[in-house]
Structures are given as C-alpha cells and as structure tokens.
C-alpha positions as CSV (number, residue, x, y, z in Angstrom):
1,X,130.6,153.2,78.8
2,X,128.5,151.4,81.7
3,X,126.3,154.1,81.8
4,X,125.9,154.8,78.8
5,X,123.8,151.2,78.5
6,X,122.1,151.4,81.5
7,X,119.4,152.8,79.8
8,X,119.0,149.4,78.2
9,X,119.4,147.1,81.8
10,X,115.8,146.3,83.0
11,X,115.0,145.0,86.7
12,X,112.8,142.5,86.8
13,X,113.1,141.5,90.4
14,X,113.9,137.9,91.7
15,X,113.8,134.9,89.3
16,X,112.4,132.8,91.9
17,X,109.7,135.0,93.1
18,X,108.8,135.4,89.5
19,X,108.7,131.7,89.1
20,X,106.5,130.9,92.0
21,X,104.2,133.6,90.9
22,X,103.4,132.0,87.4
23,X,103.1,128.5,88.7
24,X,100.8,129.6,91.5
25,X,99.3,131.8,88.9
26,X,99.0,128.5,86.4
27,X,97.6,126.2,89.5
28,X,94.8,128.6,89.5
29,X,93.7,127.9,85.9
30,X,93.8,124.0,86.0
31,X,90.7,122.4,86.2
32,X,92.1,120.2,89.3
33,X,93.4,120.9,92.5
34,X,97.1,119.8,91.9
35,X,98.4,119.6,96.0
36,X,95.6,116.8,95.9
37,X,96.4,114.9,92.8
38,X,100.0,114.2,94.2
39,X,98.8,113.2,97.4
40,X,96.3,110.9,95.9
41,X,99.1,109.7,93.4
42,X,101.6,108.7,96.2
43,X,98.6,107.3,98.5
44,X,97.9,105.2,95.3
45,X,100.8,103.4,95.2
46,X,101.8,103.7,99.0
47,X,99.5,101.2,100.2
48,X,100.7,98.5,97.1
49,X,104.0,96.6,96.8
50,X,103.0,95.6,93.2
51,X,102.2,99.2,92.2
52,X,105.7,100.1,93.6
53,X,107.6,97.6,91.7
54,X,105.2,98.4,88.6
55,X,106.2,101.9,89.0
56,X,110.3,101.1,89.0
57,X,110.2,98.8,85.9
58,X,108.4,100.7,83.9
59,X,110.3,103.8,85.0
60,X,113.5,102.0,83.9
61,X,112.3,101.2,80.6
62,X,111.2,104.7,79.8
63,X,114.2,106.9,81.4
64,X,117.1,104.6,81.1
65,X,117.6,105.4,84.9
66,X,116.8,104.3,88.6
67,X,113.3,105.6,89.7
68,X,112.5,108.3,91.7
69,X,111.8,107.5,95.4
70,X,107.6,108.4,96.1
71,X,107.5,109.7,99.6
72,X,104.9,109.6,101.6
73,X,102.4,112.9,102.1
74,X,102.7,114.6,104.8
75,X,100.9,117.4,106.1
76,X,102.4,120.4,106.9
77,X,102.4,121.6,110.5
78,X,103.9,125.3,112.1
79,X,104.7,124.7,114.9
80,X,104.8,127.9,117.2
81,X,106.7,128.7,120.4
82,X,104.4,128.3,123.4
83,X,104.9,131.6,125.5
C-alpha cells in the first residue's frame, strides 16, 4: 500500500534550510540593511534608563506580559586554533 503512494510523497529537503533560504532571500529585497537596524535599535535604548523603562511599560500594556530582555550587540568573532 506504501508504495503504491509514494508516487505522491515529495522531498523537499530540510525545513530549516528552507527557512533560512527565504529570509536571507527576503533580507535581500528590503530597502534597509536589517543586522544594522537591530543594532541601532538596541544601541538606542542601551545607553537610556528612561527608554528602558519606556520600553517595559508600554510593552506590558500592549502584550499583557513581561518584556523581552534587549541585549546588548555584539560582534561576532571566530576564533581559530593557533597552530
């Protein structure tokens, strides 16, 4: 019975993969570079206390729930195995 609806089973390859393709491929088409809008956007309210607690209240009047923590950017660095 199996095989007789394999015919009818499609591989489309990993879900993730797939994913990561069409965001990447939907980054492209934006008219901003989005890596550096969230890095401004957590630089914006890293260096302000008031923006912080502006952020959390109105956050809790939207969602009904405790804000999200903004970290910090941070570059990333590969770090290779001096031989």
């Amino acid at each position: 019975m199996i095989t007789n609806l394999l015919h009818l089973a499609w591989d489309v390859g990993c879900i993730c993969h797939l994913a990561d393709l069409t965001v990447k491929a939907g980054m492209k088409t934006l008219p901003v570079d989005v890596d550096q809008l969230f890095i401004d956007v957590s630089y914006f309210f890293f260096h302000s206390s008031k923006r912080k607690q502006h952020f959390a209240d109105n956050w809790r009047s939207l969602f009904f729930c405790e804000p999200h923590t903004i970290l910090k950017h941070c570059t990333y660095v590969h770090m290779t195995s001096a031989q």
